[in-house]
C-alpha positions in Angstrom: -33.2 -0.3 8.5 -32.7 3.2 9.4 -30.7 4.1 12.7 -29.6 6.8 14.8 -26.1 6.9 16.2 -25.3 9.2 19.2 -21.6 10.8 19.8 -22.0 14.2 21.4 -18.3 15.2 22.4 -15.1 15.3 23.2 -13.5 15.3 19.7 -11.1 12.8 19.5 -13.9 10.2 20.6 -16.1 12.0 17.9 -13.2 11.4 15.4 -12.9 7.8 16.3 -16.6 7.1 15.2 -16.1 7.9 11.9 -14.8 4.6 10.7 -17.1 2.4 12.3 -19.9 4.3 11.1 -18.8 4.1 7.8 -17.6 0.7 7.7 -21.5 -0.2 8.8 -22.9 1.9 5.6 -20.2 0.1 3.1 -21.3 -3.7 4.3 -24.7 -3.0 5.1 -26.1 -1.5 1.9 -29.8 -1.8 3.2 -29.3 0.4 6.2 -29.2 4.5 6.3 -27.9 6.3 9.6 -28.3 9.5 10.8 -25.4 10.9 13.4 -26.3 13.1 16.2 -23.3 15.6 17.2 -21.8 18.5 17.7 -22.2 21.0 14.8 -18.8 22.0 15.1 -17.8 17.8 14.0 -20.0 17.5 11.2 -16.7 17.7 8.8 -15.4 14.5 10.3 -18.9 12.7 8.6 -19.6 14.7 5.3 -17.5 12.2 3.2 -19.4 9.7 4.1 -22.3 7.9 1.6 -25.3 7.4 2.8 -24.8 9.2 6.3 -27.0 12.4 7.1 -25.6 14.8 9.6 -28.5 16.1 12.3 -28.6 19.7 12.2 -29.9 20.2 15.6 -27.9 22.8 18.2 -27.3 19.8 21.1 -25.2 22.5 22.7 -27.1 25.5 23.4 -30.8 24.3 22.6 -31.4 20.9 24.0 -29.1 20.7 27.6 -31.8 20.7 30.0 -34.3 17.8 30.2 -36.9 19.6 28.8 -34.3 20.6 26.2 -34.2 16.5 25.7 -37.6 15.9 25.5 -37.9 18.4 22.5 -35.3 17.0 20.8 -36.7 13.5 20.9 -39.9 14.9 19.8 -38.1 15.9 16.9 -36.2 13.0 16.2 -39.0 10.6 16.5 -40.8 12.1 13.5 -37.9 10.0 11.2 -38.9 6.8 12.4 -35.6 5.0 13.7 -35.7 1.5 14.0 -32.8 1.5 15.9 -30.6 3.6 18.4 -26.8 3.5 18.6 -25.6 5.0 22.0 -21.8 5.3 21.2 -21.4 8.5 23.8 -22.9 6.2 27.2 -23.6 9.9 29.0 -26.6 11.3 30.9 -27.9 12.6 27.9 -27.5 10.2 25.5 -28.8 7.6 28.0 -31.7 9.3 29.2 -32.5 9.9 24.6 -32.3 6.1 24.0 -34.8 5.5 27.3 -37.1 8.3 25.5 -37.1 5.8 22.7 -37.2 2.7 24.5 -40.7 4.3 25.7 -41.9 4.5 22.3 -40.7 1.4 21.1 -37.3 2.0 19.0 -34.7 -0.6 20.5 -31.5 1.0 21.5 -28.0 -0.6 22.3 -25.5 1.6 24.4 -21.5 1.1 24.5 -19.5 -0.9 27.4 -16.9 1.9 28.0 -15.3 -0.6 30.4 -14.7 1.5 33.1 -14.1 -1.0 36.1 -11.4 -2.6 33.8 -9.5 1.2 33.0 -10.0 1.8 36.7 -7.9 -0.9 37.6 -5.3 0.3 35.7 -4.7 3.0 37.4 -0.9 3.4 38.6 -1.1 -0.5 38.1 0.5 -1.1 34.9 3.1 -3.5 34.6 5.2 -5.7 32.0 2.9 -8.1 31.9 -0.4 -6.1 31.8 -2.5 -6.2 28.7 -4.1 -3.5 27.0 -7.6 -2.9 26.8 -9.8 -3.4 24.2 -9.6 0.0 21.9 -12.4 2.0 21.7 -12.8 2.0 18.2 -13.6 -1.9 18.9 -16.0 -0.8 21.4 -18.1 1.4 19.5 -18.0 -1.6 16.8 -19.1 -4.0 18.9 -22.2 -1.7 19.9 -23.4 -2.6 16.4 -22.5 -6.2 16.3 -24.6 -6.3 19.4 -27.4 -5.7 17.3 -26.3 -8.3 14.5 -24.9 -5.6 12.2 -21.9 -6.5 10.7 -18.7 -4.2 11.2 -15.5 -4.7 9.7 -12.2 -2.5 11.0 -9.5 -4.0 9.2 -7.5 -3.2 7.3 -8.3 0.4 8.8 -6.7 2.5 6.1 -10.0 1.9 3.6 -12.1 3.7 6.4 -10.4 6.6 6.7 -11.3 10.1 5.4 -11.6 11.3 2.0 -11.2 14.8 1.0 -13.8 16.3 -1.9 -12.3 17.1 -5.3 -12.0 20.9 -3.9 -10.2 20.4 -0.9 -7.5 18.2 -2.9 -7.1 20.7 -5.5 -6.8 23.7 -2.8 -4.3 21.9 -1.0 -2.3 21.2 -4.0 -2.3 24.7 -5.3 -0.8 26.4 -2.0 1.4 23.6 -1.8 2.9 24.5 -5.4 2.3 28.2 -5.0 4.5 28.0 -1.6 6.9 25.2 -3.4 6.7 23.1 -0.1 7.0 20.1 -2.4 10.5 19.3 -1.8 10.6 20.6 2.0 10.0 18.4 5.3 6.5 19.5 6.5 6.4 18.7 10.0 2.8 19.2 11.6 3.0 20.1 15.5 -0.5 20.0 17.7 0.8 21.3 21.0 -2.5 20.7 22.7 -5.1 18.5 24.0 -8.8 18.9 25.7 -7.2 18.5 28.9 -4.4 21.0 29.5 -2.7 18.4 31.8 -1.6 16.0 28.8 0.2 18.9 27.0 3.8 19.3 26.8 4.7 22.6 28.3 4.8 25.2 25.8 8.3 26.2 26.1 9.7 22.9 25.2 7.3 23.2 22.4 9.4 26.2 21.9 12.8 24.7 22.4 11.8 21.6 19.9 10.8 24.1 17.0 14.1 25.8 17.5 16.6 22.9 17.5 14.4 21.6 14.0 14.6 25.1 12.4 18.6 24.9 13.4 18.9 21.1 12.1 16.9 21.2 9.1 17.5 25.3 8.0 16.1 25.3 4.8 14.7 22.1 4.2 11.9 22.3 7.0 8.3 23.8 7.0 6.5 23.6 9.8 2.8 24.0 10.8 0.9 24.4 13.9 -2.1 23.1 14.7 -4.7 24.2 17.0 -8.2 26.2 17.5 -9.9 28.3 19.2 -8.9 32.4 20.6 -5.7 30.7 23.4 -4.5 28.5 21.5 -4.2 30.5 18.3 -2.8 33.2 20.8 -0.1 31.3 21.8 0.2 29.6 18.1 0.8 33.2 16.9 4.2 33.6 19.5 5.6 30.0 18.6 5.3 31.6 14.6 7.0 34.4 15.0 10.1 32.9 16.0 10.8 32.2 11.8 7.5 33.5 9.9 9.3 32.0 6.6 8.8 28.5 7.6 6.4 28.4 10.5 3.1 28.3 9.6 -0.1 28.3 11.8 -2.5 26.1 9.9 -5.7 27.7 10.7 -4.5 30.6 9.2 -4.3 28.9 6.0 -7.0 25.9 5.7 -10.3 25.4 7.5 -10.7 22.2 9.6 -11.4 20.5 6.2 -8.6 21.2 4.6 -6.4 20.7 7.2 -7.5 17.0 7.6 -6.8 16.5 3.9 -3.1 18.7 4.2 -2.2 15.8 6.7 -2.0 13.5 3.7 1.1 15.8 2.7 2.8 15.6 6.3 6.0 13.7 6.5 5.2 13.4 10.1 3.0 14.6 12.8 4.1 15.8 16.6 1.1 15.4 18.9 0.0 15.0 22.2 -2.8 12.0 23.6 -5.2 14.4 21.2 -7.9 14.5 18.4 -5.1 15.3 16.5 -3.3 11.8 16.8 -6.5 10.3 15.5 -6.6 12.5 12.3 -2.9 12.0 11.5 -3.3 7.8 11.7 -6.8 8.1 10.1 -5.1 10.3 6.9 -2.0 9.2 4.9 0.5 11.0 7.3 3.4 9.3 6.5 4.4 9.6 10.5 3.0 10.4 13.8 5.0 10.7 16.9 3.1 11.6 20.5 3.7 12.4 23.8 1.6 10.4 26.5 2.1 11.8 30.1 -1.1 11.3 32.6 -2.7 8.9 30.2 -1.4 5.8 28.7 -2.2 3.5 25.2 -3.4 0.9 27.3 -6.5 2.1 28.0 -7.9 1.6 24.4 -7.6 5.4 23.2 -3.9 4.9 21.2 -2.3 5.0 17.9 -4.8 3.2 15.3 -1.9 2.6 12.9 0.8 1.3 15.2 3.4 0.7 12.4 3.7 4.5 11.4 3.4 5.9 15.4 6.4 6.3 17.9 5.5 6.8 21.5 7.6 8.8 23.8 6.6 8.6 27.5 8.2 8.2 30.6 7.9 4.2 31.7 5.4 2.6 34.3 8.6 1.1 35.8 10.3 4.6 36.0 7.1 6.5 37.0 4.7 3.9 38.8 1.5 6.6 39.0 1.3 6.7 35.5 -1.4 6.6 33.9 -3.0 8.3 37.4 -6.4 9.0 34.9 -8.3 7.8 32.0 -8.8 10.8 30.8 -6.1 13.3 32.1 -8.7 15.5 33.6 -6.8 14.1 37.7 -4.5 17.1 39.1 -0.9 15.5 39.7 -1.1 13.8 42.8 2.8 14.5 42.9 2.4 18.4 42.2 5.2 18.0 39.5 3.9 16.7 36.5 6.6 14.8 36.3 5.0 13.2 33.5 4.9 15.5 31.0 7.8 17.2 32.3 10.0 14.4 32.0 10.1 14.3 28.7 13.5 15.8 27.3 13.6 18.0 24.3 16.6 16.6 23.3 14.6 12.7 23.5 12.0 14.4 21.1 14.5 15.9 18.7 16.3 12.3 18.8 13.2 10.8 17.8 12.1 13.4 14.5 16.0 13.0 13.5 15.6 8.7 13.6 12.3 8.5 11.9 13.0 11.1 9.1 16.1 9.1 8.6 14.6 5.9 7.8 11.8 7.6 6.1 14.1 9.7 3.7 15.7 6.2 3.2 12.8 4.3 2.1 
């Protein structure tokens, strides 16, 4: 059986794919898959047996419906049996009804948006969360009788070529950060409204450099012209054990570095995915508009600490699925909630017990 699976954006959804697609190739040894995505996420696939990586430019070349048309007309020529519709937008929908035309079944994912909806500023002791979305995009292909298996999750996570481990573990022994804490920091997110503010950003890096002095490297993740901009002023507070990550690995390289993190300090972000779906030994993230419960949290809950501000404290949280919804408050309370001196508190207790162990 041959299949096309379809995950355009945004990249922590794109990152959450990765297992389930390659949990279908290792018990399904009679089925090949293609994956249609952004160019720019084809690193979170190429470890992957058995999985071919579409080439096409979805971004510039193929965003109009004529665009669409083309690119089914190119796609068709492989012969799919089936289409996987893990992305559920316009586009995506409007590719798998191209395909229905021509006779390739499809099967598109139940994003469960009347259930998150309800959610809403409605979260309470007793509320359950909602299914995760890894599970949804799994149960796309158990639709179709395909089996999927996501447990234990840590044999589906990525694996680095032979290269990137051995580049990794040269500048990690040329910079002898072997016997240092390396703390990785991702200050950002898609959505600028589920960031921490950047000064207390500034403020945490400060109080670690002053706790930990010599025994601390740190190193900053991000992309992209701003946030490398503002990366580049959070460094040079202490060049000698700040490090902007970019600078030194591609995004390759910087998924297998997160193996060697002692813990990772992120926000609701692509970046909490990659940390849980490496061998970080830690991850702690900040959740402010948005909330776990609405099936896009920590994968690994035994190595993740939440900090947030409660649904009991702060009743309009989460007030969006997505944290794309301007603060109907106008204070972000939040985000801006959240101490510096709670996140410190939190780094100091879980490098304790993992120092211990």
């Amino acid at each position: 059986m041959k299949i096309l699976a379809i995950r355009f954006s945004a990249m922590g959804d794109v990152v959450l794919t990765m297992p389930v697609l390659k949990s279908v190739l290792q018990s399904n040894p009679e089925i090949q898959m293609d994956v249609l995505t952004r160019r720019s996420f084809q690193v979170f696939f190429k470890h992957i047996e058995r999985l071919n990586i579409r080439e096409e430019n979805i971004d510039l070349e193929f965003k109009s419906l004529i665009g669409l048309v083309h690119l089914f007309n190119q796609l068709r020529k492989e012969k799919y049996d089936l289409v996987i519709d893990l992305h559920g937008s316009l586009r995506s929908k409007i590719l798998c009804y191209l395909f229905y035309l021509s006779g390739v079944a499809f099967a598109t994912i139940d994003k469960g948006r009347a259930e998150k909806k309800k959610l809403l500023g409605n979260i309470r002791s007793n509320t359950k969360p909602l299914k995760h979305t890894l599970e949804r995009y799994a149960d796309v292909f158990r639709k179709c009788n395909i089996v999927v298996e996501t447990e234990p999750l840590p044999q589906f996570g990525f694996k680095s070529s032979q290269i990137e481990k051995n580049k990794i573990e040269k500048t990690i022994k040329e910079n002898i950060w072997e016997s240092h804490i390396k703390i990785g920091i991702a200050p950002f997110s898609q959505h600028q409204l589920k960031s921490w503010p950047i000064e207390r950003i500034h403020k945490l890096i400060e109080l670690l450099v002053q706790e930990y002095k010599h025994r601390i490297q740190i190193f900053l993740f991000g992309g992209g012209h701003h946030e490398m901009k503002i990366l580049s002023t959070l460094q040079e507070m202490n060049s000698e054990c700040i490090h902007i990550a970019g600078d030194v690995f591609n995004l390759a390289e910087q998924i297998e570095f997160m193996n060697h993190l002692d813990m990772m300090i992120t926000m609701d972000s692509a970046n909490l995915h990659l940390a849980n779906l490496t061998q970080c030994k830690n991850v702690i993230s900040l959740w402010g508009p948005t909330h776990t419960y609405l099936g896009f949290g920590p994968l690994i809950p035994d190595k993740n600490v939440i900090i947030e501000i409660s649904t009991s404290e702060l009743s309009c949280r989460p007030c969006s699925v997505y944290g794309n919804i301007p603060c109907s408050r106008g204070d972000h309370a939040c985000m801006e909630w959240i101490s510096v001196d709670k996140v410190v508190e939190q780094v100091k207790s879980v490098l304790s017990i993992s120092i211990e162990k």
